[in-house]
LUMVEX-895512 format. One record per residue: x, z, y of N, C-alpha, C, O in turn. Coordinates in nm, 3 decimals, always signed. Atoms other than C-alpha are relative to their C-alpha. Layout:
N
<rec n_u="X" n_w="Z" n_v="Y" ca_u="X" ca_w="Z" ca_v="Y" c_u="X" c_w="Z" c_v="Y" o_u="X" o_w="Z" o_v="Y"/>
...
END
This chain:
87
<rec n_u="+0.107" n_w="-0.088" n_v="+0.037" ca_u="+0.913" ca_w="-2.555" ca_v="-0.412" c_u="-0.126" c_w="-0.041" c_v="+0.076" o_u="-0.123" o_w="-0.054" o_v="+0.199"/>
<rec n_u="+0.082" n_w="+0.007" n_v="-0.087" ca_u="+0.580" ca_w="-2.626" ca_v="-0.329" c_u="-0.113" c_w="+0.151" c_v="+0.036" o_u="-0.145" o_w="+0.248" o_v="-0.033"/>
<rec n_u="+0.040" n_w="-0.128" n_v="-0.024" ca_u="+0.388" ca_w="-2.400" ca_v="-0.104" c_u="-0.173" c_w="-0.029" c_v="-0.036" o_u="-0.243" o_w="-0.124" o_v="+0.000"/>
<rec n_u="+0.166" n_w="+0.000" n_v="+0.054" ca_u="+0.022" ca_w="-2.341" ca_v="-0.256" c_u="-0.076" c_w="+0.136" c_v="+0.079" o_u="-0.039" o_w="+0.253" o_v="+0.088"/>
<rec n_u="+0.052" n_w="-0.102" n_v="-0.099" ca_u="-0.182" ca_w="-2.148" ca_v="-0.046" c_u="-0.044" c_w="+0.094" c_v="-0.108" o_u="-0.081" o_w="+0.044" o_v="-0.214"/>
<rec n_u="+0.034" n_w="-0.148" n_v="+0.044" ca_u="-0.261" ca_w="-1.776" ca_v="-0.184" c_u="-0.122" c_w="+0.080" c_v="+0.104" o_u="-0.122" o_w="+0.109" o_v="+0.223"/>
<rec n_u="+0.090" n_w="-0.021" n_v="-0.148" ca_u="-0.605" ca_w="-1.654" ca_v="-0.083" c_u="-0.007" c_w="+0.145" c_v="+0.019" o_u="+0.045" o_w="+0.225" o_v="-0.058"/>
<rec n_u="+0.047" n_w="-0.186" n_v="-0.081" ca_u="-0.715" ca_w="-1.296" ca_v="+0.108" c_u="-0.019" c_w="+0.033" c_v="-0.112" o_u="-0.029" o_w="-0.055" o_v="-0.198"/>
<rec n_u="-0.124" n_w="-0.139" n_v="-0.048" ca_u="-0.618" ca_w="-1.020" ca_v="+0.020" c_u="+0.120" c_w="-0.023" c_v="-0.073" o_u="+0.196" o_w="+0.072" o_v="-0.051"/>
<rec n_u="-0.142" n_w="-0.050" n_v="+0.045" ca_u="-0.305" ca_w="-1.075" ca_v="-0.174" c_u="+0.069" c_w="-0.062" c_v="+0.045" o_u="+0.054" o_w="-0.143" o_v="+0.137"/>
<rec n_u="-0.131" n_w="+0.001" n_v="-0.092" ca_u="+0.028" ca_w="-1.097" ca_v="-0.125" c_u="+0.062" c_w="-0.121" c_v="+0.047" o_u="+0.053" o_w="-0.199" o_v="-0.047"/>
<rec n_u="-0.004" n_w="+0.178" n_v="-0.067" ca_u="+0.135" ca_w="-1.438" ca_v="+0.059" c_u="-0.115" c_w="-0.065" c_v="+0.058" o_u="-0.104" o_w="-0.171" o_v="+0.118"/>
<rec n_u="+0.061" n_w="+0.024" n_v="-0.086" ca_u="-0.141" ca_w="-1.473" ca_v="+0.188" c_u="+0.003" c_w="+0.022" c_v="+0.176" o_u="+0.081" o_w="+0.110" o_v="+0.211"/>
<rec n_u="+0.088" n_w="-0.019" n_v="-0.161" ca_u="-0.275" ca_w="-1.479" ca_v="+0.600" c_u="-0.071" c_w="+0.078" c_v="+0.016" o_u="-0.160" o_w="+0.094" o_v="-0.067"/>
<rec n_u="+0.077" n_w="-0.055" n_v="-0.045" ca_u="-0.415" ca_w="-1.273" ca_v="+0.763" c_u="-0.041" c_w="+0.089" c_v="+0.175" o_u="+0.044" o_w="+0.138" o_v="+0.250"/>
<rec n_u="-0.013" n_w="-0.028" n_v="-0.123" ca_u="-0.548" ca_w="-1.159" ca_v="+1.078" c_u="-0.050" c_w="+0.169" c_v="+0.026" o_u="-0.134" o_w="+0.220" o_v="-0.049"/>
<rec n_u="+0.028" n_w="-0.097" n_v="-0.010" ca_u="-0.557" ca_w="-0.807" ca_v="+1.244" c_u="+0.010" c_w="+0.057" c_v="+0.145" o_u="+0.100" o_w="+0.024" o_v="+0.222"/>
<rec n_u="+0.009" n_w="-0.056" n_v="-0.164" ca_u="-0.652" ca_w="-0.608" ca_v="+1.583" c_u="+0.106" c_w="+0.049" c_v="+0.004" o_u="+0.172" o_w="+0.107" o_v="-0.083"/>
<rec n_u="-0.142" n_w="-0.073" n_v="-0.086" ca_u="-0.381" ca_w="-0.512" ca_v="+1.788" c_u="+0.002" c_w="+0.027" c_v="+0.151" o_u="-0.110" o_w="+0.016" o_v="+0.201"/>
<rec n_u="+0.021" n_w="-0.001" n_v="-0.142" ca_u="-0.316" ca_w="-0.456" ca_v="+2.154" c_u="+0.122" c_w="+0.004" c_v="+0.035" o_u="+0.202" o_w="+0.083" o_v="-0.014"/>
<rec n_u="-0.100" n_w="-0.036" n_v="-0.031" ca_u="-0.060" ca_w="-0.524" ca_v="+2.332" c_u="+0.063" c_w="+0.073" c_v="+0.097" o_u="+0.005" o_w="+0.181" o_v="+0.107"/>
<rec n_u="-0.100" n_w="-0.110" n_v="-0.076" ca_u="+0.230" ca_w="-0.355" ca_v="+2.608" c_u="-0.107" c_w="+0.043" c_v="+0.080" o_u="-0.104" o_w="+0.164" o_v="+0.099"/>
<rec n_u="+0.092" n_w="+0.016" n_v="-0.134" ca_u="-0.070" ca_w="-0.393" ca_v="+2.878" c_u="-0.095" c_w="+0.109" c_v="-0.057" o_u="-0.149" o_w="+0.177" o_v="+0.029"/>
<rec n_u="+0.136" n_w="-0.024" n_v="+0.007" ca_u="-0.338" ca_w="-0.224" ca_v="+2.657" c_u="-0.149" c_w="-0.121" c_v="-0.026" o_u="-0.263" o_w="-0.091" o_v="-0.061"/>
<rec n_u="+0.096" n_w="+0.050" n_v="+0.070" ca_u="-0.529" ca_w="-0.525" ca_v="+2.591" c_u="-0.013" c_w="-0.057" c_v="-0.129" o_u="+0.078" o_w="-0.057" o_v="-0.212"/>
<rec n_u="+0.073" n_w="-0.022" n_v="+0.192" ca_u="-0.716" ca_w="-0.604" ca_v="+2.254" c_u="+0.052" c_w="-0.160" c_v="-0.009" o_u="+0.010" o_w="-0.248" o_v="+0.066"/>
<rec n_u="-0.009" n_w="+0.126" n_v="+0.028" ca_u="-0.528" ca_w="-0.914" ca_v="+2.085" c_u="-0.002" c_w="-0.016" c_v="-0.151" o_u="+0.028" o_w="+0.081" o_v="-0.220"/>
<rec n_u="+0.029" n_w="-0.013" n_v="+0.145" ca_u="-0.594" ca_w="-1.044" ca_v="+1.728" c_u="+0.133" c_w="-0.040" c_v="-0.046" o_u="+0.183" o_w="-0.121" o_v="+0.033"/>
<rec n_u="-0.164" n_w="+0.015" n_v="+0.065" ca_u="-0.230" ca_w="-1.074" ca_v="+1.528" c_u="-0.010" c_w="-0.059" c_v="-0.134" o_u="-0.065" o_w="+0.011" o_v="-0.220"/>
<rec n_u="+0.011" n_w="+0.063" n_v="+0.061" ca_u="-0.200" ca_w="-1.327" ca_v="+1.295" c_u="+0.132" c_w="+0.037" c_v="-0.108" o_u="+0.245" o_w="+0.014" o_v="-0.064"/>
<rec n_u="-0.113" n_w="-0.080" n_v="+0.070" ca_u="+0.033" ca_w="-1.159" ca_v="+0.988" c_u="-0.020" c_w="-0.066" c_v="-0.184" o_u="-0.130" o_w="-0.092" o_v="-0.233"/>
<rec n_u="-0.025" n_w="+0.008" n_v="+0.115" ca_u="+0.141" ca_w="-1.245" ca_v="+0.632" c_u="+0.010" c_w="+0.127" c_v="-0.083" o_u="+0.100" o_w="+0.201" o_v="-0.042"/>
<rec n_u="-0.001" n_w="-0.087" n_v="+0.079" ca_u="+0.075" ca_w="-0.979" ca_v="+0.347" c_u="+0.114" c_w="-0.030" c_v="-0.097" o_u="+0.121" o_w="-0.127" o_v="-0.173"/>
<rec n_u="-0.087" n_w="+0.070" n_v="+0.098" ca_u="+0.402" ca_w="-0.939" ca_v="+0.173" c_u="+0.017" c_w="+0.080" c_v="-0.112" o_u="+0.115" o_w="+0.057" o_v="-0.184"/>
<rec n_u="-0.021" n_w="-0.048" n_v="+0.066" ca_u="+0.323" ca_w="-0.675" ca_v="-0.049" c_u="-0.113" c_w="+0.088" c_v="-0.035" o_u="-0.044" o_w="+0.190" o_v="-0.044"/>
<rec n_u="+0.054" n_w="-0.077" n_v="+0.073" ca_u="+0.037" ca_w="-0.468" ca_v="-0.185" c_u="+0.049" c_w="+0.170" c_v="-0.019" o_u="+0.150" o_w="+0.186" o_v="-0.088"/>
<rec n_u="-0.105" n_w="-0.104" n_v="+0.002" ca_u="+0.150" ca_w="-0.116" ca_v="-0.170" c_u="-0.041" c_w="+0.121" c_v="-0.046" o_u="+0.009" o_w="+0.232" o_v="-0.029"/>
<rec n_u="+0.030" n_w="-0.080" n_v="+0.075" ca_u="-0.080" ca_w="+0.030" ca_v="-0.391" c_u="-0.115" c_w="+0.139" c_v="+0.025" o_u="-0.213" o_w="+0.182" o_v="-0.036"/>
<rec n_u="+0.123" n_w="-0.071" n_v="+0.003" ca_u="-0.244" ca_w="+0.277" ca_v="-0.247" c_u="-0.047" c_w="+0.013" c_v="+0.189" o_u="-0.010" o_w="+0.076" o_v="+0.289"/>
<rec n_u="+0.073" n_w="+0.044" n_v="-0.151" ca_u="-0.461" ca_w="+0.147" ca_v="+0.056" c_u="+0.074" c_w="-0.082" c_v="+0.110" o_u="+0.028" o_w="-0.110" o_v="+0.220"/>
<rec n_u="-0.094" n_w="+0.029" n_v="-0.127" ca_u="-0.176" ca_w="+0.005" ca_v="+0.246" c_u="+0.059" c_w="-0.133" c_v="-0.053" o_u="+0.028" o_w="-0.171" o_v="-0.166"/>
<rec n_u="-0.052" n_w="+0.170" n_v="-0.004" ca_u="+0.015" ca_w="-0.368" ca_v="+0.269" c_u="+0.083" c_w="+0.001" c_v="+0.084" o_u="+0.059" o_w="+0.039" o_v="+0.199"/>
<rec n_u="-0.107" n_w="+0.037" n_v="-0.068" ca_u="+0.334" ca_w="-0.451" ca_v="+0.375" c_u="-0.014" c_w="-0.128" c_v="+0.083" o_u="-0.026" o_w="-0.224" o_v="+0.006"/>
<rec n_u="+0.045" n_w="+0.108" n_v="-0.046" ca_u="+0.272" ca_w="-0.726" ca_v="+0.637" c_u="+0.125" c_w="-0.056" c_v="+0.092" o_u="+0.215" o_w="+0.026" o_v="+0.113"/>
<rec n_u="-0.092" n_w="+0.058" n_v="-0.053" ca_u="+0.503" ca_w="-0.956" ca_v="+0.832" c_u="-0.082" c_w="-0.062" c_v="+0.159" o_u="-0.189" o_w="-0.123" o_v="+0.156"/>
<rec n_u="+0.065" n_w="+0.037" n_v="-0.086" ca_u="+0.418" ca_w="-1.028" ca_v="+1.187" c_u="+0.055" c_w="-0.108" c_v="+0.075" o_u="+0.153" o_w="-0.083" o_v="+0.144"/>
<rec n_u="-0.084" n_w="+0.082" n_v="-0.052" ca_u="+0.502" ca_w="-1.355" ca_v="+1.312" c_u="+0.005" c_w="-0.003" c_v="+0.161" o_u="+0.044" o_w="-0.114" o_v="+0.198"/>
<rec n_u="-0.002" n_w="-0.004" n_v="-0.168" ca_u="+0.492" ca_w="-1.299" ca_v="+1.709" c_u="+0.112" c_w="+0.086" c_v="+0.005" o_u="+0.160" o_w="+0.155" o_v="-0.085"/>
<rec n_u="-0.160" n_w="-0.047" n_v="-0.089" ca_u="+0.800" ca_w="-1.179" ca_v="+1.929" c_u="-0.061" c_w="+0.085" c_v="+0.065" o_u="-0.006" o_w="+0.094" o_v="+0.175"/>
<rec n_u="+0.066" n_w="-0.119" n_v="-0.097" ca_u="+0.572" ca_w="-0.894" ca_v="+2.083" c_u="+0.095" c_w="+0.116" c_v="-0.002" o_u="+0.104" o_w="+0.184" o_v="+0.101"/>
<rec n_u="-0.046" n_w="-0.084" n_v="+0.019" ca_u="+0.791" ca_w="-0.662" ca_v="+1.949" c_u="+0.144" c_w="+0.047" c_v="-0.087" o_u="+0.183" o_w="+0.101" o_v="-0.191"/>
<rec n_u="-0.170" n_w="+0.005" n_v="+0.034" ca_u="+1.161" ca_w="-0.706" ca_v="+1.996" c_u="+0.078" c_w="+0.121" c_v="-0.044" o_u="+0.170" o_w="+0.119" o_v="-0.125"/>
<rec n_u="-0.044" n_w="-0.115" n_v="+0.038" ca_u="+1.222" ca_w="-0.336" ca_v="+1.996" c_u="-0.080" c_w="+0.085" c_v="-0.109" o_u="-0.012" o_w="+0.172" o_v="-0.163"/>
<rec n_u="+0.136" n_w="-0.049" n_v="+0.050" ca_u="+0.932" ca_w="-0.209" ca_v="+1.814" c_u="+0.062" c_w="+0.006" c_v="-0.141" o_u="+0.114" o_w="+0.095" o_v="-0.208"/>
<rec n_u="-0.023" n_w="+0.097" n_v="+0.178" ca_u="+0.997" ca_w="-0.402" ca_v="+1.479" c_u="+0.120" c_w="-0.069" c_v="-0.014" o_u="+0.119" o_w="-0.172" o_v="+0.053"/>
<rec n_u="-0.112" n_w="+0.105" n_v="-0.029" ca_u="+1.359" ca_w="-0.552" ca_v="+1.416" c_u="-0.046" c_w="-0.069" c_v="-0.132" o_u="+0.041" o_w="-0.156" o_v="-0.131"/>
<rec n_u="+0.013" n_w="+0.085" n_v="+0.115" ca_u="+1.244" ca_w="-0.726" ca_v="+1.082" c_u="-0.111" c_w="-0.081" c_v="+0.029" o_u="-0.116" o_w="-0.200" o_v="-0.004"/>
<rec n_u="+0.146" n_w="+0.044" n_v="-0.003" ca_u="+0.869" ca_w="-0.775" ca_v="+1.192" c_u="-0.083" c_w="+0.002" c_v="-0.122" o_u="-0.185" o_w="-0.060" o_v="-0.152"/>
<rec n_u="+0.129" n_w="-0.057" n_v="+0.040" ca_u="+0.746" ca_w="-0.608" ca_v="+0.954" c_u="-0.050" c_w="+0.166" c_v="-0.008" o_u="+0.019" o_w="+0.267" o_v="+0.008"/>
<rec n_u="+0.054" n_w="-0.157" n_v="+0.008" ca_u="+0.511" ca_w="-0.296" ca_v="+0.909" c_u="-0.089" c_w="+0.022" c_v="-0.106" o_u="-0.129" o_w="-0.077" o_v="-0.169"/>
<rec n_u="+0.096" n_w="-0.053" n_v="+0.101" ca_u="+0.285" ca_w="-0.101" ca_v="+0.669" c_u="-0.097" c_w="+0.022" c_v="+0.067" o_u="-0.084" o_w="+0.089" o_v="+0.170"/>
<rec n_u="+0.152" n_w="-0.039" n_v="-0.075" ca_u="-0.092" ca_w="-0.089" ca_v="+0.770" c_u="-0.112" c_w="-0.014" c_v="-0.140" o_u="-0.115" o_w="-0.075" o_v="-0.247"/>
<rec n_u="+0.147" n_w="+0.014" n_v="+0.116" ca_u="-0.422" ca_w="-0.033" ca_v="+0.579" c_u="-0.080" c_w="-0.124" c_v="-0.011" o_u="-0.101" o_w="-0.209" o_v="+0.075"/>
<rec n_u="+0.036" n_w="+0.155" n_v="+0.062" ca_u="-0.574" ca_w="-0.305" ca_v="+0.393" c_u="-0.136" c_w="-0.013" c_v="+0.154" o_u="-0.138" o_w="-0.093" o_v="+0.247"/>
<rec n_u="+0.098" n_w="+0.027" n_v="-0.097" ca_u="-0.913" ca_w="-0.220" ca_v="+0.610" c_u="+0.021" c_w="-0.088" c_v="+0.166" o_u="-0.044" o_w="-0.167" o_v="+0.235"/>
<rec n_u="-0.052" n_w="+0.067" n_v="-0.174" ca_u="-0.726" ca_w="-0.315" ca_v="+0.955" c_u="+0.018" c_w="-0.141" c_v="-0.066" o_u="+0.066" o_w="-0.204" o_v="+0.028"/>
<rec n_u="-0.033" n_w="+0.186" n_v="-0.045" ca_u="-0.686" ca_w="-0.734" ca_v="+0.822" c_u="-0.092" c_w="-0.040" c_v="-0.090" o_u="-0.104" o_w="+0.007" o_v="-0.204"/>
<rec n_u="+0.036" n_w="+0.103" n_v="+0.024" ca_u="-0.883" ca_w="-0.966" ca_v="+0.758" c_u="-0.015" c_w="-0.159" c_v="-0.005" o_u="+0.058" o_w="-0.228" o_v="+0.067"/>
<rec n_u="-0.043" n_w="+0.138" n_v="+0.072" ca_u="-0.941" ca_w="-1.317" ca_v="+0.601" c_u="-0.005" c_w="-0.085" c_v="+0.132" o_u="+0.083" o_w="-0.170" o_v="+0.132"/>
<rec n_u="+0.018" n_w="+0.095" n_v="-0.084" ca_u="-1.054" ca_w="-1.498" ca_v="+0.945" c_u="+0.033" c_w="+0.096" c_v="+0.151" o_u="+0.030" o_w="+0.219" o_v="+0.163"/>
<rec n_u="-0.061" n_w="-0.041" n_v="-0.101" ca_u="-0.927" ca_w="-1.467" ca_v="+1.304" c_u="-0.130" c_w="+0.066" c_v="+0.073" o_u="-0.101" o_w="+0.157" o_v="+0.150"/>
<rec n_u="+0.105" n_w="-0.026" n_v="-0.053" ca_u="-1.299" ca_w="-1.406" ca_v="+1.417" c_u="-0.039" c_w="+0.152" c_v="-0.066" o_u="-0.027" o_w="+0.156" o_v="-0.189"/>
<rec n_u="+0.040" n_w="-0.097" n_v="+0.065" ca_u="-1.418" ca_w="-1.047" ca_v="+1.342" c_u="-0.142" c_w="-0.078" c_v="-0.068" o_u="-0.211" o_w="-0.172" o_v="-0.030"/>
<rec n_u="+0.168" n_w="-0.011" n_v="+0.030" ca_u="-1.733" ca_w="-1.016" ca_v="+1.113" c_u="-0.050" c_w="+0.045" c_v="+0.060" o_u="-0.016" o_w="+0.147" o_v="+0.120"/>
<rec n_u="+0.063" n_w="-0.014" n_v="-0.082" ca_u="-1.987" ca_w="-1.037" ca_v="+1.267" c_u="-0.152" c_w="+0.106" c_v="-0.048" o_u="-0.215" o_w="+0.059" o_v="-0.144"/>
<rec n_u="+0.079" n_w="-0.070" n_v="+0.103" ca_u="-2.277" ca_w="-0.724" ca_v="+1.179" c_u="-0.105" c_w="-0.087" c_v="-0.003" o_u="-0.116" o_w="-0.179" o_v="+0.078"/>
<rec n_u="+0.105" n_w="+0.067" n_v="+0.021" ca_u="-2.601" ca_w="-0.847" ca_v="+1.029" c_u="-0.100" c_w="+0.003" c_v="+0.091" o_u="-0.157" o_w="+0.106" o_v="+0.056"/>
<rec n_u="+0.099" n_w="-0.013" n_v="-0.076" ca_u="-2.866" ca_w="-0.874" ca_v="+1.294" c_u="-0.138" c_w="+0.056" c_v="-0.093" o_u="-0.190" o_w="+0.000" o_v="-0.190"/>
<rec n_u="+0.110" n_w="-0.051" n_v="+0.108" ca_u="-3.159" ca_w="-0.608" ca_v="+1.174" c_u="-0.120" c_w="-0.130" c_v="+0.052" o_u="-0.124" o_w="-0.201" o_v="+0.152"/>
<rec n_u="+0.063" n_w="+0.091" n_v="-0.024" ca_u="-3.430" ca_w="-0.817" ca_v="+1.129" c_u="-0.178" c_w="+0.087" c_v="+0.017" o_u="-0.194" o_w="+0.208" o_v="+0.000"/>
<rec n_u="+0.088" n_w="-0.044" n_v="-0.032" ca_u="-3.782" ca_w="-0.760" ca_v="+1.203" c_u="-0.125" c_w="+0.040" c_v="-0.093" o_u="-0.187" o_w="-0.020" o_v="-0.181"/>
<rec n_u="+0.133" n_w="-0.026" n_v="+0.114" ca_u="-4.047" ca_w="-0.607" ca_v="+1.034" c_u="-0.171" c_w="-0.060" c_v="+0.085" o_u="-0.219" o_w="-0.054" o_v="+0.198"/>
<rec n_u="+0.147" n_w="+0.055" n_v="-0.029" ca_u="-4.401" ca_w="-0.772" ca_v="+1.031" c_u="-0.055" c_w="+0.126" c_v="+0.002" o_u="-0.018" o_w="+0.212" o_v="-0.079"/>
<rec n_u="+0.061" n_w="-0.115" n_v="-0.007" ca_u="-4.645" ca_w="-0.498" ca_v="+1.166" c_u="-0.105" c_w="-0.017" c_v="-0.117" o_u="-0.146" o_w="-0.130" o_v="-0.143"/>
<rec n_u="+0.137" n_w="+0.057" n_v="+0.083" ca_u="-4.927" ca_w="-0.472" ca_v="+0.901" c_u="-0.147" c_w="+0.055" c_v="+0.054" o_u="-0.184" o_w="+0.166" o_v="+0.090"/>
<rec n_u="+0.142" n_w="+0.035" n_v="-0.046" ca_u="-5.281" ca_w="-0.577" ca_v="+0.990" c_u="-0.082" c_w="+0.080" c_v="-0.068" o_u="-0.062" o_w="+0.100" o_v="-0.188"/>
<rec n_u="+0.108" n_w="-0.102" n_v="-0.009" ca_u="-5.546" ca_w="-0.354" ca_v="+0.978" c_u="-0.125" c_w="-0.084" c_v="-0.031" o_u="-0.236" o_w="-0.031" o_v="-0.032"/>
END
């Protein structure tokens, strides 16, 4: 079978999403969408060992809003400046 990449947001696709781990600090979690779930939510697969007890399958249901396509958050638009007007 070949594997053909599937892009953001659906299902087989990558994706990345905030998390934190045992400590409390902020780490980004790199997860596979394995399902669409209809209403606001996605079955996702998490490939890290963070959570031997947590998760025995590694996976969970989370809202589409929590992942996105790149490991980097978006970044907001810088407001830009208004020209004063001349008198």
């Amino acid at each position: 079978m070949l594997a053909i990449p599937t892009p953001f947001p659906f299902a087989g696709s990558v994706a990345y999403m905030d998390d934190s781990d045992p400590e409390g600090r902020d780490i980004v979690e790199k997860v596979r969408i394995q399902r669409d779930n209809g209403d606001g939510t996605a079955l996702i697969s998490i490939a890290s060992h963070r959570y031997p007890r947590e998760i025995a399958s590694g996976n969970r249901t989370v809202e589409f809003a929590r992942l996105r396509a790149t490991e980097q958050p978006e970044a907001a638009p810088t407001p830009r400046r208004r020209r004063s007007a001349s008198k």
